[in-house]
Backbone atoms as SQL, in Angstrom:
CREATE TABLE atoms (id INTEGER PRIMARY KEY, chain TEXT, resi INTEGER, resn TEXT, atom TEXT, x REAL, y REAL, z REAL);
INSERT INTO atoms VALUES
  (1, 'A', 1, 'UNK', 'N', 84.161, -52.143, 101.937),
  (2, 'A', 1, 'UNK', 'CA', 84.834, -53.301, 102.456),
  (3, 'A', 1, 'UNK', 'C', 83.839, -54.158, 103.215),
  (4, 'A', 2, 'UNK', 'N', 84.084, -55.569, 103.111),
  (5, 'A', 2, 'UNK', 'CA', 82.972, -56.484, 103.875),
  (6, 'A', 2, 'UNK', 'C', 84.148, -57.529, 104.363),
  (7, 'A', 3, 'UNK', 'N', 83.707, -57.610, 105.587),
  (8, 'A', 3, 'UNK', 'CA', 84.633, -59.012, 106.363),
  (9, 'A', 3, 'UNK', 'C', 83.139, -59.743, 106.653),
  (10, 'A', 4, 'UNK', 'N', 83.191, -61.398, 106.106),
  (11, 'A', 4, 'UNK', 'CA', 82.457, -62.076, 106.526),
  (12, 'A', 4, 'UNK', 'C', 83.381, -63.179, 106.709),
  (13, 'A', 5, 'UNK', 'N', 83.242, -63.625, 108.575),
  (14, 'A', 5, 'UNK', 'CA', 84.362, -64.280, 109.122),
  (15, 'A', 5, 'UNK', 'C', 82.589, -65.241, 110.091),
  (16, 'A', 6, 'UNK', 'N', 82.675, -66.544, 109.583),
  (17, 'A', 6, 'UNK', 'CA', 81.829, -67.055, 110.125),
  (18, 'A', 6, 'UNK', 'C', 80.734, -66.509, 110.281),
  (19, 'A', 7, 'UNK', 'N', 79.834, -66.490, 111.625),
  (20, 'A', 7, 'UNK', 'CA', 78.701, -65.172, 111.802),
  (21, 'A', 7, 'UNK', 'C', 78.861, -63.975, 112.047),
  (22, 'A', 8, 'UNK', 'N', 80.064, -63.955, 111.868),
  (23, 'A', 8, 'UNK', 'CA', 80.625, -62.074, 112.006),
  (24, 'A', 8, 'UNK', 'C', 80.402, -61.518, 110.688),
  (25, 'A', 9, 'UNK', 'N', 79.760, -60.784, 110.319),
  (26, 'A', 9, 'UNK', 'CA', 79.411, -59.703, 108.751),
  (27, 'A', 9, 'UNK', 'C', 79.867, -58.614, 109.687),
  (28, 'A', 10, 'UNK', 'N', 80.843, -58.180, 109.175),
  (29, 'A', 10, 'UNK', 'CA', 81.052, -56.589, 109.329),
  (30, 'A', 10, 'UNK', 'C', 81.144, -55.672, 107.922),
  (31, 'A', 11, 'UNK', 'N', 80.716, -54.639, 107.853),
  (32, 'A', 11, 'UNK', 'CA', 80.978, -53.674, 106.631),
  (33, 'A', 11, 'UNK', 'C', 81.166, -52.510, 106.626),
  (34, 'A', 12, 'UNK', 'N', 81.434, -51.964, 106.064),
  (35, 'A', 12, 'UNK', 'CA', 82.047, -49.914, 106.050),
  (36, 'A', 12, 'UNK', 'C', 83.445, -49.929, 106.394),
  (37, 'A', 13, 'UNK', 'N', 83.944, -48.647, 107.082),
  (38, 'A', 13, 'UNK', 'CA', 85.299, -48.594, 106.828),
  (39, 'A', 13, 'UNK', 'C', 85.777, -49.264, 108.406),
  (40, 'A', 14, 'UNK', 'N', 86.537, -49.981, 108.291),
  (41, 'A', 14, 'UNK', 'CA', 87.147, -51.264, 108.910),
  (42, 'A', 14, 'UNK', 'C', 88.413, -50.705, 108.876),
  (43, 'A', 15, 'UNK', 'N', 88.919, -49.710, 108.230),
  (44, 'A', 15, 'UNK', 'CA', 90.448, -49.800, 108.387),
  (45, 'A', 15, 'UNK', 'C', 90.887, -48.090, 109.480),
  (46, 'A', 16, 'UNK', 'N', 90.270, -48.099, 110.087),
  (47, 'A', 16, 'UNK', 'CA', 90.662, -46.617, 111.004),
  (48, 'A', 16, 'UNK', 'C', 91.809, -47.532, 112.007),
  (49, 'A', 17, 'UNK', 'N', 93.097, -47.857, 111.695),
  (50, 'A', 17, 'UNK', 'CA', 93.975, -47.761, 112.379),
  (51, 'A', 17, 'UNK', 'C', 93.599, -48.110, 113.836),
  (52, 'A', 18, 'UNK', 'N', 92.646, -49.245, 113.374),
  (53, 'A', 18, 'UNK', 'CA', 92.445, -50.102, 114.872),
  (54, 'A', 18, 'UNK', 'C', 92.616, -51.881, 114.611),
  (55, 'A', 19, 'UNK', 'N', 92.925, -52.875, 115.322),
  (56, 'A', 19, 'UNK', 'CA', 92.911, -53.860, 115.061),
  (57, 'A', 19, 'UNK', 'C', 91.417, -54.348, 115.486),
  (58, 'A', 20, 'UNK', 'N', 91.173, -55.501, 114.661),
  (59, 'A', 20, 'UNK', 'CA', 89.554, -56.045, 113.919),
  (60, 'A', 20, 'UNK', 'C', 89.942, -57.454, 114.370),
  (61, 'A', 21, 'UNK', 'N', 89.435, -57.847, 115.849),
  (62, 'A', 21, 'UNK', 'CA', 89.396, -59.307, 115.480),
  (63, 'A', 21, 'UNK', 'C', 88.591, -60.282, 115.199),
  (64, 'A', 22, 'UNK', 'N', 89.095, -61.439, 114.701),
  (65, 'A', 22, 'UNK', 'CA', 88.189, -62.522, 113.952),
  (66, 'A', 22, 'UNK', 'C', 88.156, -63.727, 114.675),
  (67, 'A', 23, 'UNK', 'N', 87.316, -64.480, 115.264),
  (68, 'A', 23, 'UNK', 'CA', 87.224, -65.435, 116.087),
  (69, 'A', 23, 'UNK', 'C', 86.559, -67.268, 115.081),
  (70, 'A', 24, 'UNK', 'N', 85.810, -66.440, 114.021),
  (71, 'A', 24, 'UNK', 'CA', 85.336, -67.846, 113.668),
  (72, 'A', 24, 'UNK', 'C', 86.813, -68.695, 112.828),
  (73, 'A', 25, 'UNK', 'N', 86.064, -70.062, 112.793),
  (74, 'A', 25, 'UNK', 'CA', 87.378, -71.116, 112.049),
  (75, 'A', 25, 'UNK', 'C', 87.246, -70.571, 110.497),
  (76, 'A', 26, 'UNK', 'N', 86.536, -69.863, 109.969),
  (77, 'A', 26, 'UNK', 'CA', 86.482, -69.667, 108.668),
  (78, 'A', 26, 'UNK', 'C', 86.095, -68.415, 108.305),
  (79, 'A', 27, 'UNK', 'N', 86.213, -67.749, 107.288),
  (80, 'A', 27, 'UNK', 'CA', 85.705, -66.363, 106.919),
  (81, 'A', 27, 'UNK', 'C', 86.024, -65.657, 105.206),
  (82, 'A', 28, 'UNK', 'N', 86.325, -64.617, 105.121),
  (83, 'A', 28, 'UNK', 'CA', 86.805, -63.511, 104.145),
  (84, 'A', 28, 'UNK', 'C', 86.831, -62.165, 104.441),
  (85, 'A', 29, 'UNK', 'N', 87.771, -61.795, 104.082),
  (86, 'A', 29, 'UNK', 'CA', 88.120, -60.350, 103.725),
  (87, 'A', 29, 'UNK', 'C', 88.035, -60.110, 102.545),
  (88, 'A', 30, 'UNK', 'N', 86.760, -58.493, 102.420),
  (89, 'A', 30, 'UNK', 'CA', 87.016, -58.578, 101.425),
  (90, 'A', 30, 'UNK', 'C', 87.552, -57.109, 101.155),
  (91, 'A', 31, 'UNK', 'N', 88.386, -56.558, 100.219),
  (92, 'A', 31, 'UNK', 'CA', 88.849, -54.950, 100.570),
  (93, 'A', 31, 'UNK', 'C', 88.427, -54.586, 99.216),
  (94, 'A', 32, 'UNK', 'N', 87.677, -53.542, 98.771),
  (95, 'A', 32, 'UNK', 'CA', 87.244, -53.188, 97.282),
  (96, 'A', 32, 'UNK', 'C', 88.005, -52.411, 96.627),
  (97, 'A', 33, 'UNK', 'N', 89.311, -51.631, 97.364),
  (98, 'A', 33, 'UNK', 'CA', 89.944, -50.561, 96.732),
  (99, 'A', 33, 'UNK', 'C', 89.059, -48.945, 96.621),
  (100, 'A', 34, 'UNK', 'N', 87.760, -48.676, 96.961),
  (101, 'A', 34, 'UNK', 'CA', 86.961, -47.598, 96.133),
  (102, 'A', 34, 'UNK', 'C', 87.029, -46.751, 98.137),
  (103, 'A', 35, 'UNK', 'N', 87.876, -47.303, 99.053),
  (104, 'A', 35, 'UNK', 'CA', 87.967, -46.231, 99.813),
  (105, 'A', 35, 'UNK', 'C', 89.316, -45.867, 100.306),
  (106, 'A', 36, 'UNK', 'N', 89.335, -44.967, 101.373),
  (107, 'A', 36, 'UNK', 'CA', 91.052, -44.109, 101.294),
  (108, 'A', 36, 'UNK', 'C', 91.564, -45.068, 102.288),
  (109, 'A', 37, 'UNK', 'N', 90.860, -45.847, 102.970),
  (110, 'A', 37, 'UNK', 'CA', 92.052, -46.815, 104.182),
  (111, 'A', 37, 'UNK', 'C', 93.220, -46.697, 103.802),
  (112, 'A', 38, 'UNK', 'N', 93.909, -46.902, 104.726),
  (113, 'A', 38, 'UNK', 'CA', 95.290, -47.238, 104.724),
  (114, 'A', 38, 'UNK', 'C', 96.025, -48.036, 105.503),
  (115, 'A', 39, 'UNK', 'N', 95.324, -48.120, 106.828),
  (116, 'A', 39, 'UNK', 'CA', 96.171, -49.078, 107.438),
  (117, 'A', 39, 'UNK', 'C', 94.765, -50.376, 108.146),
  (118, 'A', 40, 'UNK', 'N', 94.352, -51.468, 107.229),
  (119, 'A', 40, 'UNK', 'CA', 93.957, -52.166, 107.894),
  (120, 'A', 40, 'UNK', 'C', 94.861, -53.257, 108.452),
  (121, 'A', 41, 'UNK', 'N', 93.806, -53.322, 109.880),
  (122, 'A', 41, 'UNK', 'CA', 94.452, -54.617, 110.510),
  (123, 'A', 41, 'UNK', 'C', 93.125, -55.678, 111.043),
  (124, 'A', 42, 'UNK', 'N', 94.147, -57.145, 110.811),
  (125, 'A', 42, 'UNK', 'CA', 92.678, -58.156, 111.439),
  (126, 'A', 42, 'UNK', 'C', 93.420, -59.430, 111.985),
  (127, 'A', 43, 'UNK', 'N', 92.970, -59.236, 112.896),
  (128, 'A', 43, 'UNK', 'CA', 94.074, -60.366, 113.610),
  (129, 'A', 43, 'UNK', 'C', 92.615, -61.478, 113.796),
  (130, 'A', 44, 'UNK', 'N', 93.315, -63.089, 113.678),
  (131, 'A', 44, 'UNK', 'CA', 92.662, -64.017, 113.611),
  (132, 'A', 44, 'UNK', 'C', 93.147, -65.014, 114.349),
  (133, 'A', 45, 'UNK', 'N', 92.179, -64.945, 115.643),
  (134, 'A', 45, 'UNK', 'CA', 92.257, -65.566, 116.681),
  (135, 'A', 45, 'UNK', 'C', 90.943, -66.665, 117.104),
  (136, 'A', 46, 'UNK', 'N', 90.782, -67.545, 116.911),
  (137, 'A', 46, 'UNK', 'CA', 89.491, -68.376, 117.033),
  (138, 'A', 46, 'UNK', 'C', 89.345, -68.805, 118.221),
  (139, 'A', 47, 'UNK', 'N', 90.436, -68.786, 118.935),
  (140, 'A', 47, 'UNK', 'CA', 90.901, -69.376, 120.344),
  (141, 'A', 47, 'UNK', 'C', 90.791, -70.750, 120.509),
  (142, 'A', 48, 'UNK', 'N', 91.158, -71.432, 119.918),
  (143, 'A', 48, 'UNK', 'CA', 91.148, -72.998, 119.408),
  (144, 'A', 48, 'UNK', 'C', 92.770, -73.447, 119.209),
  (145, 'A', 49, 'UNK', 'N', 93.179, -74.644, 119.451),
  (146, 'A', 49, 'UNK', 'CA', 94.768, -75.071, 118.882),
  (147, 'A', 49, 'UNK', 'C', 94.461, -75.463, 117.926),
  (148, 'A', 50, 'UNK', 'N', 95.258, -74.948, 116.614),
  (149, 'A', 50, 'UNK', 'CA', 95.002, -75.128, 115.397),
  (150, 'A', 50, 'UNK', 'C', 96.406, -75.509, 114.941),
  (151, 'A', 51, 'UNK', 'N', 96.409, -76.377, 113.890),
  (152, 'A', 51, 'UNK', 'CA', 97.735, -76.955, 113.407),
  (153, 'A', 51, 'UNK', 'C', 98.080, -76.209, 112.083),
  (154, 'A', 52, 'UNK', 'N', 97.367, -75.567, 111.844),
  (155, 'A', 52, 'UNK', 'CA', 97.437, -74.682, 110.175),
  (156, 'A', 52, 'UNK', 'C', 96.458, -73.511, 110.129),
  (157, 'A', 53, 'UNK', 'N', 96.792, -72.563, 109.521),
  (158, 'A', 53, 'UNK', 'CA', 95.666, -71.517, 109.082),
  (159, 'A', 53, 'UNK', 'C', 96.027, -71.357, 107.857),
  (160, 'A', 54, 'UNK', 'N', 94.998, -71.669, 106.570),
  (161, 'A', 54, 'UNK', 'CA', 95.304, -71.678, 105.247),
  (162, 'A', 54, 'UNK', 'C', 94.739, -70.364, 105.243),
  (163, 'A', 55, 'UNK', 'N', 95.563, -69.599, 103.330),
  (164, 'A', 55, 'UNK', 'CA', 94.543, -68.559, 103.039),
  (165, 'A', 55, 'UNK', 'C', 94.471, -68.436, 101.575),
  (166, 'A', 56, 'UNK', 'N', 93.457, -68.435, 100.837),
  (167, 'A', 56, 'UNK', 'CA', 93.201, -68.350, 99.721),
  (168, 'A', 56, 'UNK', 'C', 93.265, -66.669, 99.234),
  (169, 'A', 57, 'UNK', 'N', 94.534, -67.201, 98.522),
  (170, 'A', 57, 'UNK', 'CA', 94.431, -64.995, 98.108),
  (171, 'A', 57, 'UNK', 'C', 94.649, -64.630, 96.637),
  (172, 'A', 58, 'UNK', 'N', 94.036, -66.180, 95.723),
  (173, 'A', 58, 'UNK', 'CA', 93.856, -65.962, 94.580),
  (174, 'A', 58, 'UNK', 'C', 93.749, -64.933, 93.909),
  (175, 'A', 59, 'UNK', 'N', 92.453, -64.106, 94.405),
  (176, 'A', 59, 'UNK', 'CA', 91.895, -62.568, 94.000),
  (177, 'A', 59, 'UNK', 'C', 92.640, -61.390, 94.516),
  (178, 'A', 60, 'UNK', 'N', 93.469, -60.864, 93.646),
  (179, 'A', 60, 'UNK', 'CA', 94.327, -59.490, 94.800),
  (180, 'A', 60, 'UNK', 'C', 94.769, -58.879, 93.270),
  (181, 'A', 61, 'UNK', 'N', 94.447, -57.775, 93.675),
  (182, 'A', 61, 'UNK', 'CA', 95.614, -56.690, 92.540),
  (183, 'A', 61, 'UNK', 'C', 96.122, -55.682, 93.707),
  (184, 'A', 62, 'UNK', 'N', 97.105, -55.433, 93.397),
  (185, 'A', 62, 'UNK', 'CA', 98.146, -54.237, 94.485),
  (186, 'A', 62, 'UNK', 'C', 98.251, -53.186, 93.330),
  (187, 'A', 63, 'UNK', 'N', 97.772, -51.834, 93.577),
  (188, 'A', 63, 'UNK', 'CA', 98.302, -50.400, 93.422),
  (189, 'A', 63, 'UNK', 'C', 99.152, -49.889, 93.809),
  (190, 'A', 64, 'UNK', 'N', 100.247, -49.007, 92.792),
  (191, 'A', 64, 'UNK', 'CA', 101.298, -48.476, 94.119),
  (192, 'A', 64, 'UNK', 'C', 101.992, -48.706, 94.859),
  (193, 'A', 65, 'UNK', 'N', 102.373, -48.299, 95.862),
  (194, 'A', 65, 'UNK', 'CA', 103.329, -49.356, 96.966),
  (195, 'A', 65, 'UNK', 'C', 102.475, -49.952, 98.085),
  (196, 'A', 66, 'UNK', 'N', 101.324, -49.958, 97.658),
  (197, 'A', 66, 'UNK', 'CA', 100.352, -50.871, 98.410),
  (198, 'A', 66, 'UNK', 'C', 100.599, -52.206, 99.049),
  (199, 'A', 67, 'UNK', 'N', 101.066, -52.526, 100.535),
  (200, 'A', 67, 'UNK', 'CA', 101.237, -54.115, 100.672),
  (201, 'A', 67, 'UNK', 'C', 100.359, -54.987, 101.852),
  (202, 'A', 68, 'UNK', 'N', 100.455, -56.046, 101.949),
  (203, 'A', 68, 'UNK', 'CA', 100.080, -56.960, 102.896),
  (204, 'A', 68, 'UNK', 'C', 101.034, -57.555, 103.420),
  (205, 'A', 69, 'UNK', 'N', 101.043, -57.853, 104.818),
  (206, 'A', 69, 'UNK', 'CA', 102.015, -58.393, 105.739),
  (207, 'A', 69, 'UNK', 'C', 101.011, -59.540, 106.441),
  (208, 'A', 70, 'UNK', 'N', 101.858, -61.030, 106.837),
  (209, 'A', 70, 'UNK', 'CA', 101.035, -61.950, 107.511),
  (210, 'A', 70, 'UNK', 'C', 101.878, -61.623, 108.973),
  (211, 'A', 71, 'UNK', 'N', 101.619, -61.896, 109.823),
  (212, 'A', 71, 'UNK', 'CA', 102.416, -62.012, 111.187),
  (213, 'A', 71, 'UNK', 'C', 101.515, -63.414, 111.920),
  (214, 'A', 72, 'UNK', 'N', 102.628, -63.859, 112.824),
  (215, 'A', 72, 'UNK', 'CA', 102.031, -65.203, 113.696),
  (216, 'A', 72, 'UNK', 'C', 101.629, -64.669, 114.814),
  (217, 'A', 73, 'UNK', 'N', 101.588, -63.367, 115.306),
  (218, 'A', 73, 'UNK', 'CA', 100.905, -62.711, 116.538),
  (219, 'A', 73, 'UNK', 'C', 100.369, -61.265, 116.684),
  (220, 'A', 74, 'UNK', 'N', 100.168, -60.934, 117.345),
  (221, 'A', 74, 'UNK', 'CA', 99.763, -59.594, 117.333),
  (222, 'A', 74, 'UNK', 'C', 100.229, -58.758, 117.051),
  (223, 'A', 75, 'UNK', 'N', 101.671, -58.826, 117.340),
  (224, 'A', 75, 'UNK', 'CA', 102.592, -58.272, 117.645),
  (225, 'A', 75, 'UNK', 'C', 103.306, -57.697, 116.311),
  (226, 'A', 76, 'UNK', 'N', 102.859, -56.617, 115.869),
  (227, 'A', 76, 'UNK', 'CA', 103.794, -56.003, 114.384),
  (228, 'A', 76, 'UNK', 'C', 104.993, -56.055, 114.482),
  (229, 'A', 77, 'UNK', 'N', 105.615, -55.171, 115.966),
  (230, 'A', 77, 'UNK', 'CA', 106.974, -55.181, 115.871),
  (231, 'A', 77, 'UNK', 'C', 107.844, -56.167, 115.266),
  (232, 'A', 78, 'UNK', 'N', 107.476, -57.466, 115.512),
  (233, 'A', 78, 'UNK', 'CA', 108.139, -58.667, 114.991),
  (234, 'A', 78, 'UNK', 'C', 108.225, -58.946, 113.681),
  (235, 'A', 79, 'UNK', 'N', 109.018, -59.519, 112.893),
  (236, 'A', 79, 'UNK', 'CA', 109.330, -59.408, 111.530),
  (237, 'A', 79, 'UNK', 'C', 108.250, -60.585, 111.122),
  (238, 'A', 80, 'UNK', 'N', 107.502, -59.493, 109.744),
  (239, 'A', 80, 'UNK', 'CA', 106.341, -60.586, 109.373),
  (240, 'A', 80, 'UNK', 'C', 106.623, -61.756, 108.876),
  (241, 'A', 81, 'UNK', 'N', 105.818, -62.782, 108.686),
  (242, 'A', 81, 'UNK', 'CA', 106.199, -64.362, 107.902),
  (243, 'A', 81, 'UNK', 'C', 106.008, -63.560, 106.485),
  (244, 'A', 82, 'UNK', 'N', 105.667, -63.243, 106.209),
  (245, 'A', 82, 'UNK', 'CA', 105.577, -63.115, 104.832),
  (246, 'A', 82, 'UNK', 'C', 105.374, -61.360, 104.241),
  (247, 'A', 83, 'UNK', 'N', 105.669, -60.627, 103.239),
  (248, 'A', 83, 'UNK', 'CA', 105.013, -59.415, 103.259),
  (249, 'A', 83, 'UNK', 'C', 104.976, -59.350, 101.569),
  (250, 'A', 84, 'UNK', 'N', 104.073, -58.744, 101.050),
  (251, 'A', 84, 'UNK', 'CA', 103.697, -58.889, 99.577),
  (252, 'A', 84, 'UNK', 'C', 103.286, -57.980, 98.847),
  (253, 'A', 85, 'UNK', 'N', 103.262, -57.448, 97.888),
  (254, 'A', 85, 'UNK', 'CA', 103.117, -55.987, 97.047),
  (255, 'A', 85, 'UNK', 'C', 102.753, -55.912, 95.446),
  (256, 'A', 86, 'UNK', 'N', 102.587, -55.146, 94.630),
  (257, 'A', 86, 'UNK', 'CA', 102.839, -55.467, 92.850),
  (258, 'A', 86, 'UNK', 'C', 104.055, -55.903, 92.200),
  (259, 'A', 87, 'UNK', 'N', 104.891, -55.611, 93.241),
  (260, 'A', 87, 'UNK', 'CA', 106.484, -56.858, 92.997),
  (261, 'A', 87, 'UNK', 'C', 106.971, -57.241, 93.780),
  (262, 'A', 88, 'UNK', 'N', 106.287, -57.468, 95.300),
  (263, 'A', 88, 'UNK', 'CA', 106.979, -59.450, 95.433),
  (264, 'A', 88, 'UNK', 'C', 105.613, -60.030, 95.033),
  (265, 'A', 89, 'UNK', 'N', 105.187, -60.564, 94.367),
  (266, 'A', 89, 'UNK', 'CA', 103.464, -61.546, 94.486),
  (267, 'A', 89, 'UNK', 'C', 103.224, -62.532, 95.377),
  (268, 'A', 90, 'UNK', 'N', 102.107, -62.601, 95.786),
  (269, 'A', 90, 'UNK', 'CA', 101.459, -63.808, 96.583),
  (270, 'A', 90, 'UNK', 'C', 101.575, -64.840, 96.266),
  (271, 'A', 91, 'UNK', 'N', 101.231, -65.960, 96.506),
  (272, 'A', 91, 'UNK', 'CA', 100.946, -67.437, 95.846),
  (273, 'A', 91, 'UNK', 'C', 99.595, -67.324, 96.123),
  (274, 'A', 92, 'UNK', 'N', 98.813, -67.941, 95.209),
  (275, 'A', 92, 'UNK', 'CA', 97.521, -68.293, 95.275),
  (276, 'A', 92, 'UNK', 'C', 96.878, -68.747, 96.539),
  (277, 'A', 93, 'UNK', 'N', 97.505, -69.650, 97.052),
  (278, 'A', 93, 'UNK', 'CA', 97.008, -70.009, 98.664),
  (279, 'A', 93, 'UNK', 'C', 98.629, -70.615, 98.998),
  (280, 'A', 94, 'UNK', 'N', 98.354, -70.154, 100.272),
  (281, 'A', 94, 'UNK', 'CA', 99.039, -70.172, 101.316),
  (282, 'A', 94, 'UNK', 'C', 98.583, -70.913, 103.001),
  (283, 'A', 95, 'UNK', 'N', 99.789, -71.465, 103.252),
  (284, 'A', 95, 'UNK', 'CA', 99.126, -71.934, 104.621),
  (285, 'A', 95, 'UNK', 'C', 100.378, -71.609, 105.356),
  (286, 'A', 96, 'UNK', 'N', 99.770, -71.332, 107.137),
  (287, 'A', 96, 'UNK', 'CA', 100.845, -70.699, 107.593),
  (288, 'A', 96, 'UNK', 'C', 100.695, -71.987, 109.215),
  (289, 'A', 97, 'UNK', 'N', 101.682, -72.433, 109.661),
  (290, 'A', 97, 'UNK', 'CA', 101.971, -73.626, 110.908),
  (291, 'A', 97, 'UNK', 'C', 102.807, -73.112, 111.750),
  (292, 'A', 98, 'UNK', 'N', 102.580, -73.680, 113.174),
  (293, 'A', 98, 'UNK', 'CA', 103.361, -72.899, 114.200),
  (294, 'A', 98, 'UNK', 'C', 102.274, -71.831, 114.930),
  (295, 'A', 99, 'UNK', 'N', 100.872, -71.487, 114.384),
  (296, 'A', 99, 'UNK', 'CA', 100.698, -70.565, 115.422),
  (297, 'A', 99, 'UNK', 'C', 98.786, -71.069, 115.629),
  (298, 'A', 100, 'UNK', 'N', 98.128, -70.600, 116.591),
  (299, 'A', 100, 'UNK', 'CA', 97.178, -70.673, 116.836),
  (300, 'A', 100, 'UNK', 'C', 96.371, -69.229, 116.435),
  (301, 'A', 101, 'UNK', 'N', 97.251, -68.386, 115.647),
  (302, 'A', 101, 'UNK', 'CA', 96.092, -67.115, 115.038),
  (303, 'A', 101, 'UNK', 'C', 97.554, -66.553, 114.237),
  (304, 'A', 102, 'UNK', 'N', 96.655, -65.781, 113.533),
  (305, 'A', 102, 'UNK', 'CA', 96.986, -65.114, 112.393),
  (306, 'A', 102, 'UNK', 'C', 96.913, -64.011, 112.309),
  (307, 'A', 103, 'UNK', 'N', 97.777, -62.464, 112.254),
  (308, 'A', 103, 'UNK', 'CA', 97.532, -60.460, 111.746),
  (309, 'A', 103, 'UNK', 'C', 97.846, -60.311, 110.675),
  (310, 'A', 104, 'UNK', 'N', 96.649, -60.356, 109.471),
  (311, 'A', 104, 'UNK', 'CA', 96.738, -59.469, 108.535),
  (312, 'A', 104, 'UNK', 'C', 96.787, -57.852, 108.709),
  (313, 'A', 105, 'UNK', 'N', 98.120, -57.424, 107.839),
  (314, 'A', 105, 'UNK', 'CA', 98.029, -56.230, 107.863),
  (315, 'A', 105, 'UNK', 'C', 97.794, -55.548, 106.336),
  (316, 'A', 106, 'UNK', 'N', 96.971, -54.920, 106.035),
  (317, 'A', 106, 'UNK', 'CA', 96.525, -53.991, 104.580),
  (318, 'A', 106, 'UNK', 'C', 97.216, -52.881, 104.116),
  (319, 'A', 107, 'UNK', 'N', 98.262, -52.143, 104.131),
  (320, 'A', 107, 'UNK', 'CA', 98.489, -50.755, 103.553),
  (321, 'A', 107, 'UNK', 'C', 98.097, -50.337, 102.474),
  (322, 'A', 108, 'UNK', 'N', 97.071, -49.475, 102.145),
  (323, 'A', 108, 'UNK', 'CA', 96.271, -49.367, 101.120),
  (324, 'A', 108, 'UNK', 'C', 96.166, -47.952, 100.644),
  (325, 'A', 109, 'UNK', 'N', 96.374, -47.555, 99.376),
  (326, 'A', 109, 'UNK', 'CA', 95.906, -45.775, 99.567),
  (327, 'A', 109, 'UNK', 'C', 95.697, -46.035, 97.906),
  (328, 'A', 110, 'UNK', 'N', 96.077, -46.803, 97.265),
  (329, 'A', 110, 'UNK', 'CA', 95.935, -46.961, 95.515),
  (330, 'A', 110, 'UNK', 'C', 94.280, -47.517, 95.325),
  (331, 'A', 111, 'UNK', 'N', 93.086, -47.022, 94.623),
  (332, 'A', 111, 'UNK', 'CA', 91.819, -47.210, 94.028),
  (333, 'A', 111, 'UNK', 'C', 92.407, -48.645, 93.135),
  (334, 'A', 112, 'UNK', 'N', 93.056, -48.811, 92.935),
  (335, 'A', 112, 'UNK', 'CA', 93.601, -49.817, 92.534),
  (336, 'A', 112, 'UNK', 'C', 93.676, -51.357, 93.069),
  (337, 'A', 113, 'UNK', 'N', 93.837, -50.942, 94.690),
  (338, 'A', 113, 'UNK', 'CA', 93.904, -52.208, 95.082),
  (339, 'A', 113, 'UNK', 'C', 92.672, -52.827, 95.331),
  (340, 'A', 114, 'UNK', 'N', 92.980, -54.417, 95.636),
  (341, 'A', 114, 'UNK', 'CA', 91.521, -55.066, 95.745),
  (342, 'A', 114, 'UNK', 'C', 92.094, -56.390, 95.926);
């Protein structure tokens, strides 16, 4: 796995059930599927007022009951804006308004996903 989020390059396993935050205005995630993660998280906070956070998620295959959840805060408990799998699908890009950061969440355990 490689997150390149502005001058942040991070790589290796990123998903030990800790939250990963991201501060630059721009970046990628990238998740390869070829390790056992399961629960990544990356919350995207630039600390800036922002009127939109777009996301390009063209590239995705889901394994399994493998999903992604967007949330407008840190905060999981709260019901995500969006949550997505091998049957609900993504839209190609997405933009999300109303918040000044963004928690991707990953559930991952299928070699499949990516």
């Amino acid at each position: 796995m490689v997150i390149a989020f502005g001058s942040q390059l991070v790589s290796g396993n990123l998903c030990s059930n800790r939250m990963l935050t991201l501060t630059a205005m721009e970046g990628m995630l990238i998740f390869n599927g070829n390790e056992t993660d399961l629960d990544c998280q990356w919350r995207i906070h630039p600390g800036k007022r922002l009127t939109a956070i777009e996301f390009n998620t063209s590239l995705y295959v889901f394994g399994g009951t493998d999903k992604v959840a967007f949330y407008s805060t840190p905060d999981t408990q709260v019901p995500a804006i969006g949550e997505f799998s091998a049957l609900n699908h993504i839209a190609s890009s997405m933009v999300m308004t109303g918040s000044d950061e963004a928690t991707v969440i990953l559930q991952a355990s299928s070699p499949n996903t990516r």
